[in-house]
N, C-alpha and C positions, 0 to 999 in steps of 0.2 A: 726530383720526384714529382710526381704531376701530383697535381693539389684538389682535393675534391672539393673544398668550394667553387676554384676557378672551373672546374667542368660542371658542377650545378647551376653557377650564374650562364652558362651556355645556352641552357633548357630553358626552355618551355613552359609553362603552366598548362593544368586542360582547357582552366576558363578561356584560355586563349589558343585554342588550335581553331581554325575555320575549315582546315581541310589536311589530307595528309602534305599538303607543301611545308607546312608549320613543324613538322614533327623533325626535330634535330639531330642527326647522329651524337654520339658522342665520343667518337672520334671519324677523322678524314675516311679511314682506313675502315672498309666492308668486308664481309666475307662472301662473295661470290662464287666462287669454288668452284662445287660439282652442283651447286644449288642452281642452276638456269633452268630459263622456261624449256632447253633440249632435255635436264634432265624429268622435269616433270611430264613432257609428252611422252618418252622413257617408260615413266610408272603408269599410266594412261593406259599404254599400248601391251603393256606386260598383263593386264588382265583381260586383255580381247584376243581368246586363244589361238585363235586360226588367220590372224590379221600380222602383217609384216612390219616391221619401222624401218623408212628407207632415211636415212641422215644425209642431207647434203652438205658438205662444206670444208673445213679443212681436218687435214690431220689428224691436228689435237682434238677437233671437236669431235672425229670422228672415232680416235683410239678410246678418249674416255667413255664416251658411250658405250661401247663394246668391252671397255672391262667392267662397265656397271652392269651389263645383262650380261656378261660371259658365268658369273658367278649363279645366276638366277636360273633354277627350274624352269620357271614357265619360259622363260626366252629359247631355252632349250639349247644351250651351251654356245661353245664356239660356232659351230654351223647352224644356230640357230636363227630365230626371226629377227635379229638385226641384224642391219646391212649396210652398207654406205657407200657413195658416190663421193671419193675425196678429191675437189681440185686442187689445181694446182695456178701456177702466173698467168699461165697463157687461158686457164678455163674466167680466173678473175677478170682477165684485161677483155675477153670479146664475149664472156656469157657462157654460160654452164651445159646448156642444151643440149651440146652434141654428146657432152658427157655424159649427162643426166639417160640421154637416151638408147646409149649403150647401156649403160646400167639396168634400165629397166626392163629392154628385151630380155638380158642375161639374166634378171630375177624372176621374172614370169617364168622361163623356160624351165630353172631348177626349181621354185619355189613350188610353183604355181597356186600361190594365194588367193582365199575369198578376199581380200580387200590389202591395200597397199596404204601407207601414211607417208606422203610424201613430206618430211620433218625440216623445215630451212634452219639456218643457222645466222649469225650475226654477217658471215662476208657474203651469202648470197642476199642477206636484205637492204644491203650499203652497195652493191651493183644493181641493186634495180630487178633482175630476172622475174620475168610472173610465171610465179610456180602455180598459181592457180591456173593458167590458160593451159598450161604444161600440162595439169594431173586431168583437166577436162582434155585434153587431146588426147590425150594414155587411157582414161575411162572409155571412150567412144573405139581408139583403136584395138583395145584386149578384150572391151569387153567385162570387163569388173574394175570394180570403184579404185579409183587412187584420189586420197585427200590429201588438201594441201592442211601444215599447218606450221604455223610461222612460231620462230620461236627468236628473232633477237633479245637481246642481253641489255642492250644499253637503252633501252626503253623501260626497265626495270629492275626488280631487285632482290625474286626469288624465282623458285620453280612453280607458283604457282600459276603464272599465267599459262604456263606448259600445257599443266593439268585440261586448264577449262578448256582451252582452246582444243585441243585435242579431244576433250568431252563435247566441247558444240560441236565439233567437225563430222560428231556422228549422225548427224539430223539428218546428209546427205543421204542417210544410207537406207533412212526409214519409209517405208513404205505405209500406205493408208490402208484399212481394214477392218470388218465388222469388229466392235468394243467385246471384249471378252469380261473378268473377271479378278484378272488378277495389275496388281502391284507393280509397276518398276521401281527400282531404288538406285539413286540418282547420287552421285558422289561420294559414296563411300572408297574414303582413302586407307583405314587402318582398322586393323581387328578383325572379327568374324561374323557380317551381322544375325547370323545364325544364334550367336552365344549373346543377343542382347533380348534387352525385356520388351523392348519394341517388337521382335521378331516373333516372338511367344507369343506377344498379345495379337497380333496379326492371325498368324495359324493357328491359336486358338478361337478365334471369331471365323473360321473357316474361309480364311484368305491367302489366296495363294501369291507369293512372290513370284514375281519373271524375270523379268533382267535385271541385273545387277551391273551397273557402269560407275565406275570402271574396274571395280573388285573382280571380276571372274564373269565373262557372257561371251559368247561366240559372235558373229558376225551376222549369223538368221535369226537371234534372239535380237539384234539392235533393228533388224530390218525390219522383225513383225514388231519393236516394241510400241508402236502407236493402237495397239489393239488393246493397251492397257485401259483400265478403266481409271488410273490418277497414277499421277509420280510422288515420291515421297521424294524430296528432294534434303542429305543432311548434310550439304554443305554448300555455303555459297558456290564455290566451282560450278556447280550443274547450274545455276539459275538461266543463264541464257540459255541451256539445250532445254529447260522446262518453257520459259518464257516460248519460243520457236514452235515447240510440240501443241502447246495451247493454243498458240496464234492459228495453226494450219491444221491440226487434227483436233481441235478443240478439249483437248488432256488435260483434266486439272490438275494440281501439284498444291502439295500444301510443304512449308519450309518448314523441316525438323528437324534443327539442328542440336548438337551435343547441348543443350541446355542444361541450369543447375537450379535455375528457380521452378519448384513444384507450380506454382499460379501458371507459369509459361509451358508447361511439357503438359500441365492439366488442358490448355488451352489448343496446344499443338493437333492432342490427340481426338476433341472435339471436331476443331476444322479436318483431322483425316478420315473421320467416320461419318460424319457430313457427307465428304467427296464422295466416299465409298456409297453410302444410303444406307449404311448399316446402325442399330443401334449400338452407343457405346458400351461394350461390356462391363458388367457389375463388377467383378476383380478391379477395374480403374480405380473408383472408390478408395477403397482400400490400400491401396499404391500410394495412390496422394496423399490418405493419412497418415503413412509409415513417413513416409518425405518428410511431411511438413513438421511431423510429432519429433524427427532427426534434427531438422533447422533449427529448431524451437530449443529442444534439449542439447545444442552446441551453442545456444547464444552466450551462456554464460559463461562460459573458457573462451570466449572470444571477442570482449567488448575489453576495444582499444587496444584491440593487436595490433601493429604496424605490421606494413608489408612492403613490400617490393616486388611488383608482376611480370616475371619473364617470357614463358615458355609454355604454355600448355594444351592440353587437345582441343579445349573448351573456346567457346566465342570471347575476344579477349572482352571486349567491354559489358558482354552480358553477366558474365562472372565475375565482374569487378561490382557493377550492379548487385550482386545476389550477394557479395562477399560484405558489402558495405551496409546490406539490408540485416547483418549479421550483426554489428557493430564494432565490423574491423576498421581500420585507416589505412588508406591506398598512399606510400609516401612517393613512389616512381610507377609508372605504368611502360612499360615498354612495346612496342606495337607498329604493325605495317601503316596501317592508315586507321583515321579519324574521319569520317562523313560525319557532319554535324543533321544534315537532315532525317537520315538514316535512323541515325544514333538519338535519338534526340532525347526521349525517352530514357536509353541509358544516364547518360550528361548529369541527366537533371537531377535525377536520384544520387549521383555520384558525388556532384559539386554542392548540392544539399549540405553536407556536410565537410566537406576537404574539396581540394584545389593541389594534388599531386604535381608532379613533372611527367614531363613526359619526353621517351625518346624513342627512336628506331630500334626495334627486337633483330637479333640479341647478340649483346658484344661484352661479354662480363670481364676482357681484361681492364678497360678503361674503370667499369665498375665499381671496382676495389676500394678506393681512398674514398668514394662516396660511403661505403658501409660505413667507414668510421664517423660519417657527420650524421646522414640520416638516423644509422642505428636502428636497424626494422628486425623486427621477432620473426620475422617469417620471408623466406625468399621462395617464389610460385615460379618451377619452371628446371631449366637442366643448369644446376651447378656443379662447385666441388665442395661433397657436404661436408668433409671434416674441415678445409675452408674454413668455411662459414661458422663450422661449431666453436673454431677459433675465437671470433669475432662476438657469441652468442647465438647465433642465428640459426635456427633451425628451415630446412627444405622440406616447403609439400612436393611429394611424389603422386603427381599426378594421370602418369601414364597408361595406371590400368583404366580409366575411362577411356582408354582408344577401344575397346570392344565393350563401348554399352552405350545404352540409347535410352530416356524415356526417366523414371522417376529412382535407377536403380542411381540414376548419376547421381543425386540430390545425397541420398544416405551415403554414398560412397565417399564424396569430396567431402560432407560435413563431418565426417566422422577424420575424416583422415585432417583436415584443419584442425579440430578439435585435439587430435593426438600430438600434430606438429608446434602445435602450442606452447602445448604442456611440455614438448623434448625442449624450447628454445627457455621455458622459465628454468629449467634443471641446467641448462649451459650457463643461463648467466649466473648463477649459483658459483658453477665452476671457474667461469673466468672475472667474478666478480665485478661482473657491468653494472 
């Protein structure tokens, strides 16, 4: 039986990560799956309606893909907008080209798509092929855009390099143009942002949204989006296609991410009306007191909660920050990466008080014999919760924050920590921890 001290002495401390190389699995064994950067360029291209995803590469890479969009509306079924180019020995040993370039005639002629994504995979990045000289030779001869974007596997170790890459690849597509009036929103992966309080306070101040990347936008919403007057960027993914837009169309972009501390979403929304040149609407006010008045009145169910942070929509280390401003204890952090200079500011507030473990998100078979040493009231992320209930531990459900934005997060997770709390004192009850 694997022993959870020996998998604790493995790890990590935070004081001592200097960068994500520090950060330990906690076992050999990953889950890579259907989680590659092909499948994140996938969900990318699935919200740019009139735009194709061409997969080059083998087989397998090409069958999975196609039963991850065969299922999905927007891809539009079996004959929908994926498509693949699969080689084979003889495309591996001398170069995919000829391949590739049957492929693409045949797709123009049936498809005939406003813009092509030319998607590599791991065997055409280990042969060398420049599919970038490729998609510029295919742009000049058709006539409309094909981007290239690379998606190898063994240079890391989820989908979301997928994602951004495939969100910068859009900047090709953008055109310059008198500044208008309205909003892009720049990486929204999950939810409605329709149904968030971000959204409301926007079109209530008479602000009109434009494009939305990679959630739902056409191909002449991505072209004209330099005519926006600021990007609201909520998730890191978009940074490089904001950083690119400001460099060359001079777009400002202010970072607004899923945050949980009111002082940080009060401050967000300053720097977005700034951009804008609007004044801040009087309704803010009042938002930020509802927050801070929820923070406030959760502190007391929550001083010296242990926890263990797996899984959730939220920035991992800002809300470990906002959770610890609470008077929780952080005893494991689980997480892709650690920028110390980035983070710096999180860190500090963090190790103020505790000095957690830390490992790679998220592998909760190895997990297990750790709960019995640590022993944390509360597990943040996707378990199994009668598991846990076992063990005493109750699960925050943190998932309905994938559709909201802004100060509703703040009341939503405090209240919902606060409740998980209180279900993990009533377990140990039961199992008499």
């Amino acid at each position: 039986m694997i022993d959870g001290h020996e998998i604790l002495s493995q790890l990590g401390k935070l004081r001592d990560v200097t960068g994500s190389k520090d950060i330990r699995p906690l076992s050999w064994a990953l889950f890579p799956g259907t989680h590659c950067p092909l499948m994140g360029a996938a969900m990318a291209v699935r919200g740019i309606r009139d735009a194709v995803l061409l997969v080059v590469g083998t087989d397998e890479c090409a069958y999975y893909t196609k039963h991850m969009t065969i299922h999905s509306d927007d891809f539009g079924g079996l004959h929908g907008r994926c498509v693949s180019a699969v080689l084979d020995t003889r495309d591996v040993t001398f170069g995919c080209k000829a391949k590739l370039d049957a492929a693409v005639e045949e797709l123009v002629a049936e498809y005939r798509p406003e813009a092509v994504f030319i998607v590599t995979t791991c065997v055409v990045e280990v042969i060398g092929d420049d599919v970038d000289a490729f998609a510029e030779g295919y742009t000049a001869r058709y006539g409309l855009p094909f981007l290239a974007v690379h998606t190898e596997h063994f240079k890391c170790e989820n989908h979301l390099p997928g994602l951004e890459r495939t969100i910068t690849a859009c900047f090709g597509l953008m055109e310059a143009g008198p500044r208008g009036g309205t909003v892009n929103l720049l990486g929204q992966r999950m939810g409605d942002f329709s149904a968030t309080e971000l959204y409301r306070v926007l079109t209530g101040a008479g602000v009109k949204v434009g494009m939305q990347l990679p959630c739902g936008c056409t191909v002449a919403d991505i072209r004209g989006a330099a005519a926006a007057r600021a990007n609201i960027v909520v998730n890191p993914i978009a940074l490089p296609l904001a950083e690119k837009m400001k460099e060359r169309f001079g777009t400002p972009y202010v970072l607004f991410d899923k945050y949980t501390s009111p002082v940080r979403i009060r401050k967000a929304y300053a720097e977005l009306f700034a951009a804008l040149g609007l004044p801040l609407p009087e309704e803010l006010d009042a938002l930020y007191r509802e927050a801070a008045e929820a923070a406030e009145a959760a502190k007391p169910a929550l001083q010296g909660v242990r926890y263990i942070y797996g899984n959730t929509p939220f920035d991992c280390l800002e809300f470990n920050q906002f959770m610890v401003s609470l008077g929780m204890v952080p005893q494991l952090i689980q997480t892709v990466s650690v920028e110390p200079e980035r983070d710096r500011a999180y860190l500090a507030d963090i190790l103020a008080g505790s000095d957690p473990y830390v490992t790679k998100t998220a592998n909760i078979a190895p997990l297990q014999p750790v709960y019995d040493i640590l022993r944390p009231d509360l597990y943040l992320g996707h378990e199994f919760a009668a598991r846990l209930r076992k063990k005493g531990i109750a699960m925050v459900r943190s998932d309905r924050a994938s559709s909201m934005l802004g100060f509703e997060v703040t009341v939503f997770i405090t209240e919902e920590l606060a409740r998980a709390a209180a279900e993990a004192r009533d377990y140990r009850k039961e199992v008499q921890v």
